[in-house]
N, C-alpha and C positions, 0 to 999 in steps of 0.2 A: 588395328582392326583385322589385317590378314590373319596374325597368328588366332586372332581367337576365334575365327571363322573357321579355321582350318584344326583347331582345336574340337571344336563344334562338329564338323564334318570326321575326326575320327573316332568319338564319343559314336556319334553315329552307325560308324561301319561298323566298328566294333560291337554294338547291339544287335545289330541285321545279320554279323556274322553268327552270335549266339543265340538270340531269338526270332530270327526269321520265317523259321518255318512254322513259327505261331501265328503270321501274319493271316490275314481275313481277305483273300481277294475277292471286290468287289465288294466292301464293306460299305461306302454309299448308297450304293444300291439298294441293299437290304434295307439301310435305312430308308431311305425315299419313298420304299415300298411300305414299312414298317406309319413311316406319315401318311400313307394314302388310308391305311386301314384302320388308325387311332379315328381319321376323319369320320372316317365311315362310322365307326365305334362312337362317336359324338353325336352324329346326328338322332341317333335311338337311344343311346343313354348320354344326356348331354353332360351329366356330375362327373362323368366316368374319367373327362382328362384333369380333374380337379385331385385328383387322386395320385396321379403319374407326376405331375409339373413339378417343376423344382423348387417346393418352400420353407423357407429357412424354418421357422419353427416348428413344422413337423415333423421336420429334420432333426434337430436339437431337444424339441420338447419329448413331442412320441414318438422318435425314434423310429423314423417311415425312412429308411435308409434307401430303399429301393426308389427313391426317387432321383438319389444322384444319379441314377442309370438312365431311368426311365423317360426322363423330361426329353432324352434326344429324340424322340418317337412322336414328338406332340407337332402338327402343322400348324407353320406359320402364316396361315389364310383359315377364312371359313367362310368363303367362297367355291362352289361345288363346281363356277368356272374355272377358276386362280386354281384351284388345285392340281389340277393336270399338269396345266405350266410348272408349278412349284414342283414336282417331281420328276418329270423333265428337264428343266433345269439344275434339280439335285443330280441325275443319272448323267446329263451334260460333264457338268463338273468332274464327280470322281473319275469318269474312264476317262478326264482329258489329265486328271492328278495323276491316277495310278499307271498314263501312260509315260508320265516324266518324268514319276517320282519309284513307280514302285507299289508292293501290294504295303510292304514293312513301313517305307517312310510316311505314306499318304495315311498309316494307321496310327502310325507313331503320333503325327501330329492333330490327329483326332482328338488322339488320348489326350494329349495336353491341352489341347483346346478346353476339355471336358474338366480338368483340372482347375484351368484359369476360371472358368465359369461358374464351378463350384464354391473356389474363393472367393471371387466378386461374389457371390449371394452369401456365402457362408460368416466372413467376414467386415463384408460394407453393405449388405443388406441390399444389394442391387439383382433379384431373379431375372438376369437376361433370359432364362429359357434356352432358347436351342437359336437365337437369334443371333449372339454374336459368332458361335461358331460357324454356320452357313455362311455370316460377312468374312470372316475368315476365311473359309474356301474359297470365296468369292475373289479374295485379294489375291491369294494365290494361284487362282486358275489364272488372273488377270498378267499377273507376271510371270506365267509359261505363256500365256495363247493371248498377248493384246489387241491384236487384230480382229479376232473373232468377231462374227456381228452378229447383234442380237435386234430381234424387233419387240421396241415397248409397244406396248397395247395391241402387237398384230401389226401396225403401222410404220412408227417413227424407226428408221436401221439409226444400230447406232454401235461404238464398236464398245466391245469391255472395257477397253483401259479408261473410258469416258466416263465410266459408268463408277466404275473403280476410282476417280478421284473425285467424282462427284457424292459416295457415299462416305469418302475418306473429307472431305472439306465439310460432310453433316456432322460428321464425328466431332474433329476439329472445332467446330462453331460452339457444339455441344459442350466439350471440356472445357473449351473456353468462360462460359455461364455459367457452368458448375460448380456444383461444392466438391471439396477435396473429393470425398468417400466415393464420388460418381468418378471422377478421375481417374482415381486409384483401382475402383472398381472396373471401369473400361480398359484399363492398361493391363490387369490381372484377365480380363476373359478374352484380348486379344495377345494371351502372352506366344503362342505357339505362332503366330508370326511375328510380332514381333525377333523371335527365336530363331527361326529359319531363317526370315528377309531381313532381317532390322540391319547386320552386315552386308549384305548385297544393296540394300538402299545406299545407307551409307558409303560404301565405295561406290557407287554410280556416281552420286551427289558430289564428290570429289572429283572421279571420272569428267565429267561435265564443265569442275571447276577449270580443272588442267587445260580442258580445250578452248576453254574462253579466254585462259590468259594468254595461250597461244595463238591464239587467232589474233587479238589486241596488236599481241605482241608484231605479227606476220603484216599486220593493217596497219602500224605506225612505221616497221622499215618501208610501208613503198614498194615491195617487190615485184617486180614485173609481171605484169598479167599473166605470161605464158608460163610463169615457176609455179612448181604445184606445192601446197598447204604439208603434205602430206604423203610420203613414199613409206612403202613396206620394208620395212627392215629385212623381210626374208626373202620376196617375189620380186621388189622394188618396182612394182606396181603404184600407181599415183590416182588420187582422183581425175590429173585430165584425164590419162592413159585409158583409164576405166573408170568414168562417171558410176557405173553399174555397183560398183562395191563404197562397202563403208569401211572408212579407217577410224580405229580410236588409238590412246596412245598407249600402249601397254602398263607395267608397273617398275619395269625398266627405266621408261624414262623414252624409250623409242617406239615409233609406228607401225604399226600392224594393218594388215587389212582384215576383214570380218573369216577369211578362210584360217590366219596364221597367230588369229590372237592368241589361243590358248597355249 
């Protein structure tokens, strides 16, 4: 899975070295702004987003092509409350993406987003709309920034990554009930994470496996209280030494602390 991660990340640089300066900074924003005025544009002509949405037939039949584009524009509320939030939240997001990714990556993976989306509807007859790509930011923001807190309704704090597997476990339930074409369809409109994270999950998930057999391992010899779990191969810093830091196990096979992993 390394190489093809890293295969992945130089397909990448290689694109940002050539088309970079086509990049859009601050392309969320636009959009979020772009959803607050479709809104507005609803409430006085209500047919008017019926026209924009993404639908396969009038897509394929009459050739309304402008709607592959157009559907990202449409808000996911129509609530004059929810709306604020819902672009707020969109503005949240991109400057927390484009502050970790980039003007080029954070567009890049728009695009595909917009791609997979297009499939799912074009192919399995599933119009997410502009739905799964916003869950897709979502996931994403969630694995730069999981700490963040958000308040549901004004009230409940709660952090992202909570939130994040709790819209990943609806998903889940969903495919699970499902017929293939919904499957397929869902796995096609969240293909740009899939794309980016699906190697980074996967190597945690591993990550994770290794310390549990280690630990097993460290809990069946018996080792005496005061020997620590855990030394940095470079600082030879320890968890007792320094409660303060995390150690994980590198790809070597040896310990690292959170300063020396990379």
């Amino acid at each position: 899975m390394a190489p093809c991660r890293k295969s992945l990340m130089n397909v990448i640089d290689t694109l940002e070295r050539r088309f970079g300066r086509w990049a859009i900074p601050g392309l969320i924003r636009y959009i979020a702004i772009l959803n607050g005025l479709v809104f507005v544009l609803g409430i006085f002509y209500p047919h008017a987003v019926e026209v924009i949405d993404l639908n396969r037939e009038a897509i394929l039949v009459r050739h309304e092509y402008w709607r592959l584009f157009t559907y990202i524009f449409i808000p996911r509320t129509n609530s004059p409350f929810f709306i604020f939030f819902a672009i707020w939240f969109l503005f949240m997001i991109g400057d927390g993406l484009e502050r970790a990714w980039g003007a080029f990556r954070l567009n890049l993976y728009y695009l595909v987003g917009m791609l997979g989306t297009t499939v799912a509807a074009l192919l399995f007859g599933q119009e997410y709309s502009n739905a799964m790509l916003n869950i897709s930011l979502y996931f994403a923001f969630a694995w730069f920034f999981p700490d963040v807190q958000i308040y549901v309704m004004l009230i409940l704090p709660i952090r992202i990554r909570w939130m994040a597997w709790f819209l990943a476990g609806l998903l889940f339930l969903s495919m699970a009930t499902a017929p293939n074409s919904f499957r397929m369809a869902t796995i096609a409109s969240l293909a740009n994470y899939l794309l980016f994270f699906g190697p980074k999950v996967i190597g945690r998930m591993r990550q994770r496996r290794t310390v549990v057999i280690r630990r097993s391992k460290f809990e069946a010899a018996a080792l005496p209280v005061e020997e620590a779990l855990y030394r940095c191969t470079v600082c030879k810093r320890t968890e007792k030494s320094n409660p303060e830091l995390t150690f994980r196990v590198g790809r070597d096979g040896n310990d690292y602390c959170e300063e020396h992993l990379r």
